[in-house]
N, C-alpha and C positions, 0 to 999 in steps of 0.2 A: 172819555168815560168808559169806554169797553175794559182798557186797563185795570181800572178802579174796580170794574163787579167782577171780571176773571180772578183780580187778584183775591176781594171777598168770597168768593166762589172754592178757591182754591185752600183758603183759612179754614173755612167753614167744615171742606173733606177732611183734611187734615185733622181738625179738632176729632169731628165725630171719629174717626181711623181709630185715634188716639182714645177714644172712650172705649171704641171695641176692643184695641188690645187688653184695656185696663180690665174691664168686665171677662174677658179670656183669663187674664188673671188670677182673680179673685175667684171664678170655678175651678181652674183645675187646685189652688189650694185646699177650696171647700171638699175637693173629689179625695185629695190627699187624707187630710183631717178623717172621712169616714173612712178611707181604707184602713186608718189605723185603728181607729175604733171598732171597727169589723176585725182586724184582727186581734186587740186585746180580749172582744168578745171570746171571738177561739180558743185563746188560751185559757179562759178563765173554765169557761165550759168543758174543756179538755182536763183541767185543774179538778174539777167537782167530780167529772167520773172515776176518774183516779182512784180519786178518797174514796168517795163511793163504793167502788170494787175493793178497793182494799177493807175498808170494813164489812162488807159481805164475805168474802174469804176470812177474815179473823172470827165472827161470829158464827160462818157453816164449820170453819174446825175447833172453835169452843165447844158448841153439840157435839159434835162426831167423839170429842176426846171426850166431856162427860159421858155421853152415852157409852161410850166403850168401856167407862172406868163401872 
């Protein structure tokens, strides 16, 4: 008998191990997945001031030239 519940004993760790790597898994993907999203964020944000700046610099030297003219 002792064979029989070591052996179950021994299934049993095994199995649960086998959930913990699975679940280790499936986090650090989900860690991945928001790293890239955190980073497409950045660009986009980085994208917007760009523009941003750049139409502010066209429209202070649109003034500055009519006013001069």
């Amino acid at each position: 008998m002792k064979k029989t519940t070591n052996y179950i004993k021994s299934e049993f760790t095994e199995s649960s191990s086998n959930k913990n790597t699975e679940i280790d898994k499936i986090k650090t993907t989900n860690v991945n997945i928001l790293l890239n999203r955190v980073r497409l964020d950045q660009k986009r944000t980085l994208k917007k001031r760009l523009i941003l700046t750049i139409f502010i610099i066209i429209g202070l030297s649109l003034l500055v030239g009519i006013s001069i003219l």
